[in-house]
C-alpha positions as CSV (number, residue, x, y, z in Angstrom):
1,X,12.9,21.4,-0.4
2,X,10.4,18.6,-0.6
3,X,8.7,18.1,2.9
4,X,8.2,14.2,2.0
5,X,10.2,12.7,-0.2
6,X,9.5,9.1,-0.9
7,X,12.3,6.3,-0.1
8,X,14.1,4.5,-3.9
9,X,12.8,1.0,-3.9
10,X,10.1,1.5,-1.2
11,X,7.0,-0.9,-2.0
12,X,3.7,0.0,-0.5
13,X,2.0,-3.4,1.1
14,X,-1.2,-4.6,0.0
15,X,-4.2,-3.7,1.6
16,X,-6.0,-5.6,4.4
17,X,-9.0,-5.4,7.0
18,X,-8.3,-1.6,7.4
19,X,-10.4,-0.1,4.8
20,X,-13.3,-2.8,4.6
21,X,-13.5,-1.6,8.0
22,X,-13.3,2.4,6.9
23,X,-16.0,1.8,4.4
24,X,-18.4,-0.1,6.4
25,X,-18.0,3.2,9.3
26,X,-20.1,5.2,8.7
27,X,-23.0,2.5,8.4
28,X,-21.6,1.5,11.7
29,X,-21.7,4.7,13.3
30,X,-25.2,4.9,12.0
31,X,-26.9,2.0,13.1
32,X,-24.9,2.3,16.5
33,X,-26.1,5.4,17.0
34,X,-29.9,4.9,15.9
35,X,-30.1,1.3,17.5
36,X,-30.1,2.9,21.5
37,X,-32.4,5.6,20.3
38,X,-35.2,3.4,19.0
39,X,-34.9,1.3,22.0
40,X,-35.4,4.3,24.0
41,X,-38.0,5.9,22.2
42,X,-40.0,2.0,22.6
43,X,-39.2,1.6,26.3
44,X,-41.1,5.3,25.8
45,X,-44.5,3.5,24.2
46,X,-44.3,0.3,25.9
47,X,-43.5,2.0,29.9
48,X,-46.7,1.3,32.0
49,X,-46.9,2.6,35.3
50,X,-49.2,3.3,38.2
51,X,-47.1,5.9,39.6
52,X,-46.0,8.6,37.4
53,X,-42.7,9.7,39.3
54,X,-41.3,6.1,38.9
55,X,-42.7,6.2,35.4
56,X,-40.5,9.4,34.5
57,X,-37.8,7.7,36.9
58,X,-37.8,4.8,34.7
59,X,-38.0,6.4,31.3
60,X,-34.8,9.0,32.6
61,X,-33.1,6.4,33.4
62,X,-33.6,4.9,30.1
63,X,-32.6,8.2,28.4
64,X,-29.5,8.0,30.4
65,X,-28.1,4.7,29.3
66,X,-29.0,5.3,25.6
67,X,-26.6,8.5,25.8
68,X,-24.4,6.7,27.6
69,X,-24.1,3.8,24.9
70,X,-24.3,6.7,22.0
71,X,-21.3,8.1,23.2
72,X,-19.4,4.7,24.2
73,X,-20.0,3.1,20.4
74,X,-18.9,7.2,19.4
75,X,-15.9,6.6,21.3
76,X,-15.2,2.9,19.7
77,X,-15.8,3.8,16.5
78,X,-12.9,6.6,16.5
79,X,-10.6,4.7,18.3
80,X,-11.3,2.0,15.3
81,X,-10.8,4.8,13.0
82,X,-7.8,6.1,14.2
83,X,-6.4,2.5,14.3
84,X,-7.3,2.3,10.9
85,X,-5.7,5.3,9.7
86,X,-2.0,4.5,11.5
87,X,-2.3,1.1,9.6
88,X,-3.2,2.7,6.6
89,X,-0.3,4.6,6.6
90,X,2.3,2.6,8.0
91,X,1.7,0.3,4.7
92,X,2.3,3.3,2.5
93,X,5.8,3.6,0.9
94,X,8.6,4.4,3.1
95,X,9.7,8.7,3.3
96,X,13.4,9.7,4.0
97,X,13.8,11.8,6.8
98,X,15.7,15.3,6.6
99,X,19.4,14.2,7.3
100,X,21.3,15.4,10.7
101,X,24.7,16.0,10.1
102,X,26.8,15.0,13.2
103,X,29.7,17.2,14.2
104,X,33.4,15.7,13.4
105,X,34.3,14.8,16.7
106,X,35.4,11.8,18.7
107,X,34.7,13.7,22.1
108,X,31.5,16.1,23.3
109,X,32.4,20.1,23.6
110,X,32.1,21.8,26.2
């Protein structure tokens, strides 16, 4: 027994936005990820301070929100991927399901 067995006459639909989207991901994911790093690492060479403990205040703080956004765009970007894949496969060809043969009666045993 097949465990998927494709639908006669099913048609698969053409594809759309989904897999530019898939192929441009991992650049996304990359620059997302690399864009709050250099930001942090320059607020890092450009922090001037008198006072060193609001110096490393500041520069925690910066460290922080760069995680922070790191793992939001993370986040995003699988959401978008799983979004992607449901579409993806929701325009593939249509699979019978195994049939459930419904007992011959007009009323429900007891």
């Amino acid at each position: 027994m097949a465990l998927l067995r494709r639908l006669p006459g099913s048609r698969r639909e053409p594809h759309g936005i989904e897999w530019q989207i898939l192929r441009r991901m991992p650049r996304l994911l990359l620059f997302g990820t690399l864009l709050p790093l250099a930001l942090t690492l320059l607020h890092r060479w450009l922090a001037t301070g008198a006072d060193p403990v609001e110096l490393a205040k500041q520069i925690e703080m910066a460290d922080f929100l760069a995680l922070a956004l790191v793992i939001l765009h993370w986040t995003v970007m699988l959401t978008l991927g799983i979004f992607c894949a449901i579409i993806t496969l929701m325009k593939g060809p249509a699979y019978v399901a195994d049939r459930y043969d419904l007992p011959d009666r007009s009323e429900p045993a007891d």
